[in-house]
C-alpha positions, -999 to 999 in steps of 0.1 A, spaced: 0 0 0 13 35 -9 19 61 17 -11 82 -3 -35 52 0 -22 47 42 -36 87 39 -67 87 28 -58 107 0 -89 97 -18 -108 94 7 -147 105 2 -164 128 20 -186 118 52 -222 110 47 -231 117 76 -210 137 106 -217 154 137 -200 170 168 -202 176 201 -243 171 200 -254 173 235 -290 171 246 -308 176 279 -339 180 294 -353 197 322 -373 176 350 -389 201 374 -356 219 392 -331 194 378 -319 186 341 -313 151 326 -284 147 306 -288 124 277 -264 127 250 -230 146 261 -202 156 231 -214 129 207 -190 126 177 -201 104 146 -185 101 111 -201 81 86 -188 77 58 -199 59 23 -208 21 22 -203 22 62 -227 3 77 -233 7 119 -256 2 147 -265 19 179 -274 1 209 -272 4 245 -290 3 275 -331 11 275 -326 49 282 -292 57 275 -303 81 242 -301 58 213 -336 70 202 -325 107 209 -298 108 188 -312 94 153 -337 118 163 -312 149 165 -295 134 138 -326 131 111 -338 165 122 -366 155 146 -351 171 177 -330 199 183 -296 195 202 -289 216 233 -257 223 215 
């Protein structure tokens, strides 16, 4: 493999990225955090899951991330 390939020198643009999403929600004089400095890259012909625990945000952030839901930042 050339040094260029090692590189990504032709390497496609992501499909998909985000940064830093956080989200949280307010519950009476305290706030939930759900998602804290999320980071996700997809790129093209990736393929990925999300899973976790029942509540940990998984629903949240495809939400955020097909425009459903605003981040808190």
């Amino acid at each position: 493999m050339t040094e260029g390939a090692r590189m990504g020198e032709a390497q496609a643009a992501p499909v998909l990225e985000a940064r830093g999403i956080r989200r949280e929600f307010r519950e009476g004089p305290s706030t939930l955090t759900v998602l804290q400095e999320v980071n996700l890259r997809i790129l093209p012909g990736e393929r990925l899951s999300i899973v976790g625990a029942s509540g940990s945000g998984k629903t949240t952030l495809l939400q955020i991330l097909g425009g459903l839901d605003r981040p808190t930042a």
